[in-house]
C-alpha positions in Angstrom: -4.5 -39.0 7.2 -6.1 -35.5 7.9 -4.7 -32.8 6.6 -4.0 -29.3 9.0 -5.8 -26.0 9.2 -4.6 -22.8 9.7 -5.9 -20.1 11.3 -3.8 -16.7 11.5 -4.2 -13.4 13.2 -1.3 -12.0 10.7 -3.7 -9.7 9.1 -4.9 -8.6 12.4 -1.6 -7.7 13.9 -0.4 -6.1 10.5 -3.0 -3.6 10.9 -2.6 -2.5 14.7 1.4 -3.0 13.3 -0.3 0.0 10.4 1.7 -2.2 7.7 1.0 -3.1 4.3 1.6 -7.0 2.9 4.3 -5.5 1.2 6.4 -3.7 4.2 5.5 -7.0 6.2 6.7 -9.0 3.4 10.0 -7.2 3.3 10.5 -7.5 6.5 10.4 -11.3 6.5 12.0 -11.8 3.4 9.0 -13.2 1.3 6.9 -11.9 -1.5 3.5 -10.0 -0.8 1.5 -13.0 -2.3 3.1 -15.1 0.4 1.3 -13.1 3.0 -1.9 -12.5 1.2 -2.3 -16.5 1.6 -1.0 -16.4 4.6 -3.9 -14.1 5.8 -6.5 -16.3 4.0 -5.2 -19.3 5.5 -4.3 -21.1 1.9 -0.8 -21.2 2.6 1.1 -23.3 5.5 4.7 -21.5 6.4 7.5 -22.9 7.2 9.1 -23.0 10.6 11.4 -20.1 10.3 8.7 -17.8 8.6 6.5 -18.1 11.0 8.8 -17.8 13.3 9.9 -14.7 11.3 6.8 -13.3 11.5 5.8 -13.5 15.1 8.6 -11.9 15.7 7.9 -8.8 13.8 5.0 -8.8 16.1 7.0 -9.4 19.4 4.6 -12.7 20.0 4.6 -16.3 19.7 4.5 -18.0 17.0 1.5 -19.7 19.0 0.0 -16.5 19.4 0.1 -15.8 15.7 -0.9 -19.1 14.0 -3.3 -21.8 15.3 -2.8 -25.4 13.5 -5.9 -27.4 14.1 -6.2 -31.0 12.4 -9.5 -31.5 10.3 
């Protein structure tokens, strides 16, 4: 079975957002690391984080995250 890719603007919308990991972490309720690999695309959130997270940014979590199947 293949196995899904992710593809993030996180780190894009963090920066016109002028946050660090760190604020952005807080704000979700994870750990910095969590979106560092988030960012790089090494790490596959839950539902609710993501969710979480695009709301932060006022957007979708389709807007935010892009699940393609390799």
């Amino acid at each position: 079975m293949s196995q899904p890719s992710l593809t993030t603007n996180i780190r894009q919308l963090r920066l016109m957002a002028n946050m660090t990991q760190e604020e952005l972490a807080d704000a979700v309720g994870a750990v910095r690391q969590t979106i560092a690999y988030l960012e790089k695309g090494e790490y596959m959130p839950s539902l609710a984080l993501a969710w979480r997270i695009a709301q932060i940014f006022n957007k979708s979590i389709e807007e935010v995250f892009t699940f393609t199947i390799l």
